[in-house]
C-alpha positions as CSV (number, residue, x, y, z in Angstrom):
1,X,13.1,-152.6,-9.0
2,X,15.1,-152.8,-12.0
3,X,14.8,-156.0,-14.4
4,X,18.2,-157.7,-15.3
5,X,19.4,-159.2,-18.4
6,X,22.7,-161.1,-17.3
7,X,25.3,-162.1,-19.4
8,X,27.6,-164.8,-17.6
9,X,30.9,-165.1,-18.6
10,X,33.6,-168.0,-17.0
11,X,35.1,-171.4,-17.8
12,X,35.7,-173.5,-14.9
13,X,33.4,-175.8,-12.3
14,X,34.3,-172.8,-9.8
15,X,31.9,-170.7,-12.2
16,X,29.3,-173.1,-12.8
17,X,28.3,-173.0,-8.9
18,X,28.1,-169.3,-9.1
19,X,25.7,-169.5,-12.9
20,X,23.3,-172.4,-11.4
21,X,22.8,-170.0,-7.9
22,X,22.0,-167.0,-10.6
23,X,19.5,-169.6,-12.4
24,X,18.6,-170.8,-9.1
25,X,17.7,-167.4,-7.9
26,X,15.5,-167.2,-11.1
27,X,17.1,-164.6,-12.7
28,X,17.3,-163.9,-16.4
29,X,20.7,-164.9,-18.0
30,X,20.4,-164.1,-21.7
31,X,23.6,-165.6,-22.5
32,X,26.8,-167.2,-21.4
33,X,30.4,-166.5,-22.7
34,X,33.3,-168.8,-22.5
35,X,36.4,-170.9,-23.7
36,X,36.3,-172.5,-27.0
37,X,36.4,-175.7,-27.1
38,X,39.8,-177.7,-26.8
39,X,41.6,-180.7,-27.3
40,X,42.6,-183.1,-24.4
41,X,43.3,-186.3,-23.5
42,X,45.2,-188.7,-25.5
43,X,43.0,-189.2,-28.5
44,X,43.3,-185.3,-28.7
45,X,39.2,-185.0,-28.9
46,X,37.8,-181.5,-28.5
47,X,36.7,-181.0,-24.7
48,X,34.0,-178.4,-23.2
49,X,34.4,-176.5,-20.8
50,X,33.0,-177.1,-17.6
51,X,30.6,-173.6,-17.6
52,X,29.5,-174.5,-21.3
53,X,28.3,-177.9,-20.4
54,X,26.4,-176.5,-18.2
55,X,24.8,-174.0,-19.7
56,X,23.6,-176.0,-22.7
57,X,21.9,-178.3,-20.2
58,X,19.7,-175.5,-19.3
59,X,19.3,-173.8,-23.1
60,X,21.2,-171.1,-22.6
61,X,22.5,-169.1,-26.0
62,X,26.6,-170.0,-25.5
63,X,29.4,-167.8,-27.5
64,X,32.7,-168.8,-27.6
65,X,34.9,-165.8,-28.8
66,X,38.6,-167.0,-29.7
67,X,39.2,-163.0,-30.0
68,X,37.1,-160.6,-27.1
69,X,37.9,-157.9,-29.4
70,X,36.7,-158.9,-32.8
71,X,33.7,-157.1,-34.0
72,X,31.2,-160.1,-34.9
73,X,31.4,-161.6,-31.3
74,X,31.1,-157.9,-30.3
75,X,28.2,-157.2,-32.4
76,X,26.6,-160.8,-31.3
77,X,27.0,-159.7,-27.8
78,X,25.3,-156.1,-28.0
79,X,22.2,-158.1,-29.7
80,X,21.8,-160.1,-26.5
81,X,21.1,-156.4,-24.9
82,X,22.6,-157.4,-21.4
83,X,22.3,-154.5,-18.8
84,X,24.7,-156.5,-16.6
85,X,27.4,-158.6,-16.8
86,X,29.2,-161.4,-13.8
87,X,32.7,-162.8,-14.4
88,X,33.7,-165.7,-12.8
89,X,37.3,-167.7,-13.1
90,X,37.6,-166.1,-17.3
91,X,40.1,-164.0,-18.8
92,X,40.7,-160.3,-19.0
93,X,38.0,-158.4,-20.8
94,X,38.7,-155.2,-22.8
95,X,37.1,-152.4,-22.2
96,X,34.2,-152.5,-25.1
97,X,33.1,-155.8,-23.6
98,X,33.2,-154.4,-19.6
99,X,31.4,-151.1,-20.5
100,X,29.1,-152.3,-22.5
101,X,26.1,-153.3,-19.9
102,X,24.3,-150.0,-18.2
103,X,24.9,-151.5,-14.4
104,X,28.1,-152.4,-15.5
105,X,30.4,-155.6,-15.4
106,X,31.4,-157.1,-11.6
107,X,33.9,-159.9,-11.3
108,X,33.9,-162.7,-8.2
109,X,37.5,-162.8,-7.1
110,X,38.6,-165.6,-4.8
111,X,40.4,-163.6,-2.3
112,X,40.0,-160.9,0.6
113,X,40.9,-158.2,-2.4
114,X,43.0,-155.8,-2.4
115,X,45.0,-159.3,-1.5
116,X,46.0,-161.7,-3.5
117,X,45.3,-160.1,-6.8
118,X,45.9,-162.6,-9.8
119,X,45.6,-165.8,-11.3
120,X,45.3,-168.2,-8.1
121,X,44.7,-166.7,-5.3
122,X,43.3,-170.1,-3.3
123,X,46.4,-171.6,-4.2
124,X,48.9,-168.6,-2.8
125,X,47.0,-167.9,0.6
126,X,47.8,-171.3,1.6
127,X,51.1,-171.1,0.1
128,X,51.8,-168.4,2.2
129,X,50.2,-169.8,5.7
130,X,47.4,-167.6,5.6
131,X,44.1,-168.6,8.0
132,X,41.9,-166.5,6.6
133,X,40.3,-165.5,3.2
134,X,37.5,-165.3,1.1
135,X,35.6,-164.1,-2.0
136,X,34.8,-160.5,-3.0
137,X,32.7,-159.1,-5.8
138,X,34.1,-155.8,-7.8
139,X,32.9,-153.9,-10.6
140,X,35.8,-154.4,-13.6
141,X,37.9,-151.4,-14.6
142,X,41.3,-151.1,-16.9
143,X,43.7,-153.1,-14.5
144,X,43.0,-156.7,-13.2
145,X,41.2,-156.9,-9.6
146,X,41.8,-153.3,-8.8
147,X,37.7,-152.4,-9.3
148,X,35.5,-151.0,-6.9
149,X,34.7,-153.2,-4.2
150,X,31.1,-154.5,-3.9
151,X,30.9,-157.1,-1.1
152,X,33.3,-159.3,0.3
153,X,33.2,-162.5,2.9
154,X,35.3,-163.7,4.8
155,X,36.6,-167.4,5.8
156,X,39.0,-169.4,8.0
157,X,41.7,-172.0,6.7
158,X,42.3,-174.6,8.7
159,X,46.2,-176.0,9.7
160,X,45.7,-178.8,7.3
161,X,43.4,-177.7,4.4
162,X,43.9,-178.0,0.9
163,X,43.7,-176.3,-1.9
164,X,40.9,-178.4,-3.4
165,X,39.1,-178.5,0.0
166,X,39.4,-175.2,0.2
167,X,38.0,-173.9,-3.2
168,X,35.6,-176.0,-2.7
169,X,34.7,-173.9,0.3
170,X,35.0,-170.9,-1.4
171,X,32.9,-171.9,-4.4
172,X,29.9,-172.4,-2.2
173,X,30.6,-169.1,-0.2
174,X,31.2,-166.8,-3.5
175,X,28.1,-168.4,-5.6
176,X,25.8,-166.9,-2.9
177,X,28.0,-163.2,-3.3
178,X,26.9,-163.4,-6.9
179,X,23.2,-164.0,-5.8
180,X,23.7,-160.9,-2.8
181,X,25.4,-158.6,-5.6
182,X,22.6,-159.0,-8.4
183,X,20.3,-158.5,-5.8
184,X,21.8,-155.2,-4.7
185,X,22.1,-153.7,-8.6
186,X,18.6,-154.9,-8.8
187,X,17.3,-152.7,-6.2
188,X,19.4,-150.4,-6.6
189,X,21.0,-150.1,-3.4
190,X,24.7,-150.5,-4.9
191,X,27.2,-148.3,-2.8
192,X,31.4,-149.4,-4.4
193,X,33.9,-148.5,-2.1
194,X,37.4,-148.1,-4.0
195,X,40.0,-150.4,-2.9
196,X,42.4,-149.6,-0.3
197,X,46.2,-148.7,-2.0
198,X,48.0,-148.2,1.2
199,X,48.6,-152.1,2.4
200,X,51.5,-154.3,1.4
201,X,50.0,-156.3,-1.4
202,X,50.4,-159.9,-1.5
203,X,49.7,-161.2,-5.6
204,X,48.5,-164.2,-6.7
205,X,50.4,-165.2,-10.2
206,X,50.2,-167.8,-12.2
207,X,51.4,-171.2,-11.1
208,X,54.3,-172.6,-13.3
209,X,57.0,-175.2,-13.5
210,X,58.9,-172.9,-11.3
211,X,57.5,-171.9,-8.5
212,X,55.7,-175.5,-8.0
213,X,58.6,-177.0,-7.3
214,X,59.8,-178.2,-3.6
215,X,63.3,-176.3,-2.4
216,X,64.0,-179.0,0.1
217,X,66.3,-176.1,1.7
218,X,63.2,-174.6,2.9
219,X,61.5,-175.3,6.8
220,X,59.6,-178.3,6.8
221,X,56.2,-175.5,7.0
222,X,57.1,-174.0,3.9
223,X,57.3,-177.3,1.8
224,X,54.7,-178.7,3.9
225,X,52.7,-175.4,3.0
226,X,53.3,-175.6,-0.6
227,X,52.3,-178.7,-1.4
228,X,48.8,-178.4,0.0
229,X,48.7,-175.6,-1.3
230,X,48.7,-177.3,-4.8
231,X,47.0,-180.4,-3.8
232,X,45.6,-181.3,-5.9
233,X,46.3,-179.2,-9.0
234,X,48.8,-178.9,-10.3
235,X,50.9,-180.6,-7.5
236,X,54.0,-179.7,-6.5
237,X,56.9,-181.8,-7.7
238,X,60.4,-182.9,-7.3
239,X,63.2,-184.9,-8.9
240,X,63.8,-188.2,-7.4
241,X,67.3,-189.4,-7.4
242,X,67.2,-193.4,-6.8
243,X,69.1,-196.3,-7.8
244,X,70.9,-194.0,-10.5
245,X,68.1,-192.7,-12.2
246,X,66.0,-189.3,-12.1
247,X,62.3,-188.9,-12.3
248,X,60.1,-185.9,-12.0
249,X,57.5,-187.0,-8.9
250,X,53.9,-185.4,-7.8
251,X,53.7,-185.1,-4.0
252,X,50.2,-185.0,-2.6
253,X,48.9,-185.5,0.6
254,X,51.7,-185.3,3.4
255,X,52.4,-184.6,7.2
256,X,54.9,-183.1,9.2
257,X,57.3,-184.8,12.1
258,X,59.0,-181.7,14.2
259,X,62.6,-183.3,15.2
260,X,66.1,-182.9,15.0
261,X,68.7,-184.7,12.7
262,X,72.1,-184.5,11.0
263,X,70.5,-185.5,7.4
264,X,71.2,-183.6,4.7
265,X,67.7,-181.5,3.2
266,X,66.2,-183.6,0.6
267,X,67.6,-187.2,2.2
268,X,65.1,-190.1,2.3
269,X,64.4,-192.4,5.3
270,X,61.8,-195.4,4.6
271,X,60.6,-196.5,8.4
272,X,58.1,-198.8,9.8
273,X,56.0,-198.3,6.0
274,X,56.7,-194.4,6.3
275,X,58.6,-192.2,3.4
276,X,60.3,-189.5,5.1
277,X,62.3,-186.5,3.6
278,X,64.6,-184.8,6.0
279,X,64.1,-181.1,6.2
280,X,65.1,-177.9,7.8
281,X,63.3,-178.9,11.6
282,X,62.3,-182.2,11.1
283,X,61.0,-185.1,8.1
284,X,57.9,-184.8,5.7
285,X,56.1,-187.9,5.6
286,X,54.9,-187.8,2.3
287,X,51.6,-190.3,2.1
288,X,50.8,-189.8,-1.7
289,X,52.7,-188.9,-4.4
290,X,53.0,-190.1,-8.5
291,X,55.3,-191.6,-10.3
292,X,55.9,-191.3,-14.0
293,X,53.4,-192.5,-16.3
294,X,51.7,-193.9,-13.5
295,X,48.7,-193.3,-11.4
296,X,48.5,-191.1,-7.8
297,X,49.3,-194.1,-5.0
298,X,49.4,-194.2,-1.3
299,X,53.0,-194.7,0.0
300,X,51.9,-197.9,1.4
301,X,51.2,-199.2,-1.7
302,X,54.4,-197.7,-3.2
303,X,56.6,-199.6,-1.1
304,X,55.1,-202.7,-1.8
305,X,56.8,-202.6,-4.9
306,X,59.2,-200.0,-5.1
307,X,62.5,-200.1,-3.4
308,X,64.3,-196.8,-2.3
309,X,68.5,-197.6,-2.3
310,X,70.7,-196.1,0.0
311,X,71.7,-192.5,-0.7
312,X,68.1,-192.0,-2.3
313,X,66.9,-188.6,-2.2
314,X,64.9,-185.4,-3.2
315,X,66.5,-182.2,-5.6
């Protein structure tokens, strides 16, 4: 059995599941690499990240490289003698940080890989009205997610799931991959599988101000899609034309009403305490959304105070 010295490397609470199950496991994590620290919030004060907070609470030796390449952070690295490293949720290594360990560098993807290759893959399969994924674990190469495939597992979305609920999911189901992989390179029992190139790839790119935002020309699935598919970060969003003014609005948690109308796509109805957009096959009944400069709120407690005029409606 081969004795591991594990360097860790991520940012976000979806890799802090994945280094507390390593630590869990009681394996031997020499040190952990991740974001510098950054400003946030209105006063602006430097914030850490999720991963590093973590690993301080347990003593672990934390570098923050601004630059993967520069020599000091690699010369700091190679003195922490790692023979393998895990990626979870962090950037893009270059190669003299992925081939540096002697059982090599594996990566947890969020995603039935080759599928869904990229920055958000949660968010795009329920985007795109998929009801399955999963996680997979891949030894790192030159191009992102394309590495040899380690272990993968598979999981149903349901009709209605979110994004949050569903990384949530996922987090739990890819920390124990981690745990499954380490134990395989331990043993020795490691057999990679290249990934398939022959399917029609579906990526995963980074979510912007563009491709978050509702086309109320779409069906009512696709809209009704994409914005649990970003619920609830970073939201999809629309402009609000009321009472002569425009604001930018966060749509949250919604439902869907199949029917027919003559309403133009975008249109809103207020009924019986219900906001409803008219839409390609029927009205989303949006029951959370935000404002401005304010906080998330129910509709209920929108309409308390807010009035919708006539003519109101969604761009």
């Amino acid at each position: 059995m081969r004795s591991l010295k594990i360097v860790f490397m991520g940012t976000p609470d979806f890799a802090v599941a994945s280094l507390e199950s390593i630590l869990n496991a009681n394996y031997n994590v020499v040190g952990v690499i991740t974001a510098p620290d950054k400003p946030a919030g209105r006063g602006r004060k430097l914030q850490e990240s999720p991963v590093k907070k973590f690993a301080v609470s347990k003593g672990l030796k934390v570098l923050q490289p601004t630059n993967l390449k520069d020599q000091t952070f690699i010369e700091e690295l190679k003195a922490l003698e790692p023979n393998v490293q895990v990626v979870v949720a962090f950037r893009m290594l270059p190669k003299v940080v992925w081939d540096l360990p002697k059982f090599g560098t594996f990566n947890l993807h969020a995603s039935l890989l080759p599928q869904y290759r990229g920055a958000a893959p949660i968010n795009w399969a329920i985007i795109n009205n998929e009801t399955k994924t999963g996680v997979s674990t891949f030894f790192l190469d030159e191009k992102i997610d394309t590495g040899a495939m380690i272990l993968q597992k598979e999981i149903d979305i349901a009709p209605e799931e979110s994004v949050g609920e569903l990384h949530d999911k996922l987090l739990e189901l890819g920390s124990g991959l981690v745990v499954e992989t380490l134990e395989l390179i331990e043993n020795g029992n490691l057999t990679p599988t290249p990934q398939p190139f022959n399917e029609i790839l579906k990526d995963a790119p980074k979510l912007n101000r563009e491709n978050t935002k509702i086309n109320w020309d779409d069906s009512l699935d696709q809209i009704y899609n994409l914005i649990r598919g970003l619920n609830p970060y970073p939201a999809a969003w629309s402009i609000l034309l009321n009472d002569n003014k425009e604001e930018k609005v966060k749509i949250y948690h919604c439902k869907k009403e199949i029917a027919s109308h003559s309403l133009e796509n975008g249109c809103i109805l207020v009924e019986d305490k219900k906001l409803k957009v008219a839409t390609e096959g029927g009205y989303l009944i949006i029951e959370e959304l935000q404002l401005p400069g304010k906080r998330k709120m129910d509709v209920k407690s929108l309409l308390n105070g807010y009035d919708f005029t006539e003519g109101s409606k969604f761009r």
